[in-house]
C-alpha positions in Angstrom: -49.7 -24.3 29.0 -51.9 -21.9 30.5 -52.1 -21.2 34.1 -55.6 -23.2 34.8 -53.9 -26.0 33.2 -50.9 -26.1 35.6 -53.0 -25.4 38.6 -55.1 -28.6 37.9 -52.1 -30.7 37.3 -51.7 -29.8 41.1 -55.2 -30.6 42.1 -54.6 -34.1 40.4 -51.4 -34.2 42.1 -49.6 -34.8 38.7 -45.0 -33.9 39.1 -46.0 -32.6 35.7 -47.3 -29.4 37.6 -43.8 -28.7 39.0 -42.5 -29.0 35.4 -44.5 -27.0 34.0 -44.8 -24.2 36.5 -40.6 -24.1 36.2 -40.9 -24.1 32.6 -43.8 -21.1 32.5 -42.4 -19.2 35.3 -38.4 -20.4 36.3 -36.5 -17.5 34.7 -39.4 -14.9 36.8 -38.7 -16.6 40.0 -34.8 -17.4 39.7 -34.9 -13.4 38.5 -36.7 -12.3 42.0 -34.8 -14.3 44.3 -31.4 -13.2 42.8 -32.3 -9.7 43.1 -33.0 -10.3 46.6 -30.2 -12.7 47.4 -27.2 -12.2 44.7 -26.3 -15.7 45.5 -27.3 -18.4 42.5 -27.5 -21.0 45.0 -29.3 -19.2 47.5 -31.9 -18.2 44.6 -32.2 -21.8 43.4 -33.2 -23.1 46.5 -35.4 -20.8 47.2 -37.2 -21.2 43.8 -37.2 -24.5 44.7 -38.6 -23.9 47.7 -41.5 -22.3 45.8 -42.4 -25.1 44.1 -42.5 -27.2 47.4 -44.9 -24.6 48.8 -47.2 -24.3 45.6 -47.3 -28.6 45.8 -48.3 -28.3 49.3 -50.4 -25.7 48.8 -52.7 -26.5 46.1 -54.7 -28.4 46.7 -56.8 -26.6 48.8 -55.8 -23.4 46.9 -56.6 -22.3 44.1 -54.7 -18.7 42.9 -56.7 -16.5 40.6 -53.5 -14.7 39.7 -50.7 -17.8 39.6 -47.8 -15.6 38.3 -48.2 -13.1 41.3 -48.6 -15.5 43.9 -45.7 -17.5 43.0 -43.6 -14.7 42.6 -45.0 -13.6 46.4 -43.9 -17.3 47.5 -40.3 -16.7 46.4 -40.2 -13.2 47.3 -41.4 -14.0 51.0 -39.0 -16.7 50.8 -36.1 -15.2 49.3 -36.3 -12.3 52.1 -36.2 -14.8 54.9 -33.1 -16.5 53.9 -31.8 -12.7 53.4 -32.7 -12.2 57.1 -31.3 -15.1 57.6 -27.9 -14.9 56.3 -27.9 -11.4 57.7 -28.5 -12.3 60.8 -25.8 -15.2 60.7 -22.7 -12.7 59.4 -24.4 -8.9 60.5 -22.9 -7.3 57.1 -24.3 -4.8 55.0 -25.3 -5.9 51.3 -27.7 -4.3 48.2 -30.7 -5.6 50.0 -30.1 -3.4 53.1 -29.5 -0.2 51.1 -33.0 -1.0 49.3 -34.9 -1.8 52.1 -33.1 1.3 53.9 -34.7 3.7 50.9 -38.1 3.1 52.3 -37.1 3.2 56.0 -38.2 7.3 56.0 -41.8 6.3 54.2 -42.9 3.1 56.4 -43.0 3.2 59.8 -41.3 0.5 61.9 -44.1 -2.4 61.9 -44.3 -2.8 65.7 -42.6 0.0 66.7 -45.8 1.8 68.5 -49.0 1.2 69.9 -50.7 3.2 67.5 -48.9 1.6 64.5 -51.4 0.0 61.8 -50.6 -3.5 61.1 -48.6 -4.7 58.3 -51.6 -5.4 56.2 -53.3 -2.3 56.4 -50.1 -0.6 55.7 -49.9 -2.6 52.6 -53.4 -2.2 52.0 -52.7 1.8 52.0 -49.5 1.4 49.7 -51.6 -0.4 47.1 -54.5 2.4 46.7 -51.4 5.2 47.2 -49.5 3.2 43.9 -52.8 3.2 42.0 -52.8 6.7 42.1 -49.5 7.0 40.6 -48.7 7.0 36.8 -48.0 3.5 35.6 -44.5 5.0 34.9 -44.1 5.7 38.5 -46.1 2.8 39.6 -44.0 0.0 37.5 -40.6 1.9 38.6 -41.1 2.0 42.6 -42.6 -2.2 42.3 -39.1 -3.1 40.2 -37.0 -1.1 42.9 -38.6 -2.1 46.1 -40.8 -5.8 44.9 -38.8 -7.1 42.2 -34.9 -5.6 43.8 -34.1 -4.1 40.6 -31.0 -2.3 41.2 -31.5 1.2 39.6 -29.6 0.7 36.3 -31.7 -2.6 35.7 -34.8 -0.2 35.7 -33.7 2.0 33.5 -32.5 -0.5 31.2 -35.5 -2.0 31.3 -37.1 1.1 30.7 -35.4 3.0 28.4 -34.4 6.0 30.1 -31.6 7.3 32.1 -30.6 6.1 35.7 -31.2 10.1 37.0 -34.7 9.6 35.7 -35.9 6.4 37.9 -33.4 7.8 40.9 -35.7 11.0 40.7 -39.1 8.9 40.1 -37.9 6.7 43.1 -37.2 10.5 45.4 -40.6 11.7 44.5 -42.7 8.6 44.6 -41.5 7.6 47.9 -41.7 11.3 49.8 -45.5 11.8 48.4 -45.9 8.3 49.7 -44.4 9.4 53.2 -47.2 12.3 52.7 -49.9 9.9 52.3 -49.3 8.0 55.0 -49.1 11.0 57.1 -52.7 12.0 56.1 -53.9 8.5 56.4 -52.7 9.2 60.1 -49.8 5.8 60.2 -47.4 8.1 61.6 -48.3 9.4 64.6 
């Protein structure tokens, strides 16, 4: 079923929609919020969550890009229980060593008064990734959107685990060099 299809299910308020967005899009979530999580049951309520938000949510929505937006649902979700769980037992896991990788490139989001705001940091990211080579571009979103771990990528990719480590150095220090230009660290 295309993605117009499911999306009007939800306007007509139809459980079909739920169905067939799990169906179309299940193993894509469920894949994001384990990354994230590494907890099956943690990433299945959260994926359910999703589909919770999308009912609620559409109507009045009405996503041009259905695939991305659910999979920023889940993602947004999947982090908060991560805090969340964090914050309950204060131990290190995988998602702490990734989000520590870009801790050197992106500046602390409140942590000065000349700080940008999280948007407009984002907003700079995305044009800084568009100048990048797909190769680079699809490597740094699997790392540091999707939680690949770095053998995942280069599984995924066909190449060696040196390569996506090294793509991952240089992407994110001339990102830390953009920024710096666009004037977020100052």
């Amino acid at each position: 079923m295309e993605d117009a299809e499911i999306i009007d299910l939800y306007w007509q308020r139809d459980q079909r929609a739920i169905d067939e967005t799990h169906g179309k899009y299940g193993g894509f979530l469920a894949g994001i919020a384990w990354n994230i999580l590494r907890s099956h049951s943690d990433a299945e309520e959260c994926v359910n969550d999703t589909y919770l938000r999308t009912w609620n949510a559409i109507p009045p929505a009405r996503p041009s890009a259905f695939r991305a937006w659910l999979g920023r649902i889940v993602r947004n979700l999947s982090l908060d229980r991560w805090k969340q769980s964090r914050t309950a037992k204060r131990g290190g896991d995988g998602m702490e060593v990734l989000l520590g990788e870009l801790d050197d490139c992106v500046p602390e989001p409140h942590g000065t008064e000349r700080t940008m705001e999280d948007q407009e940091i984002a907003s700079l990211i995305s044009a800084f990734l568009r100048r990048q080579s797909p190769e680079s571009r699809i490597i740094f979103l699997r790392r540091y959107w999707y939680g690949q771990s770095v053998a995942d990528i280069a599984a995924g990719m066909n190449c060696g685990e040196g390569k996506v480590k090294s793509s991952l150095f240089r992407t994110r220090k001339a990102l830390r060099t953009y920024l710096e230009q666009e004037e977020v660290f100052l």
